[in-house]
N, C-alpha and C positions, 0 to 999 in steps of 0.2 A: 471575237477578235482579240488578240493580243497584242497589249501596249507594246512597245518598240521604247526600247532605252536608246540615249545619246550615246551618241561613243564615248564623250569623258566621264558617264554614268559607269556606275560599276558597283562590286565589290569594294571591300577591302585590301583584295590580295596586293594592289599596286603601293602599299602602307608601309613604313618600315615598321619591324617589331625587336620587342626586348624581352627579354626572360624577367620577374621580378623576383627579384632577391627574398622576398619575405614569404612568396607561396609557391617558387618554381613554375608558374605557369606565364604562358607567351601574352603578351599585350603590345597592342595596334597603337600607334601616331593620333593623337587625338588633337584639336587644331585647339584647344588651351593650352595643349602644353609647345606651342609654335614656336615657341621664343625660348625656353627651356630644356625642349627637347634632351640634349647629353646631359643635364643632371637629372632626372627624370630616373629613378630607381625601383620603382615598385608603380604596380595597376590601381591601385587606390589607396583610400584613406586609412581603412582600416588596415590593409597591412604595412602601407607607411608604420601606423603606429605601433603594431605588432613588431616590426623592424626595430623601433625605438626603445621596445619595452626590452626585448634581447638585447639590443648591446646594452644600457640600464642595466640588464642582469649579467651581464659575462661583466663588466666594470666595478661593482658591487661584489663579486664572487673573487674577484682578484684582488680587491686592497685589502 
């Protein structure tokens, strides 16, 4: 027999999503970032930081 989902059970697809700036790829609503959500820029940490380390290198290359 097969469990039965709730109807507010689901996927993801009902999530909003964002493209992240540091790796090009699409990322879901996550309920930490609830409160934050529009500044919310990139899927994780590591390319937060990968973000950080390019503009650090395009501001270094320009003075």
């Amino acid at each position: 027999m097969k469990k039965q989902e709730s109807p507010g059970a689901g996927g993801k697809a009902h999530l909003p999503e964002k493209i992240c700036l540091a790796c090009g790829r699409p990322f879901a609503w996550r309920k930490k970032w609830r409160a934050s959500w529009d500044e919310v820029k990139t899927c994780s940490e590591r390319c937060k930081g990968e973000l950080r380390r390019e503009t650090r290198a395009q501001k270094n290359a320009s003075a």
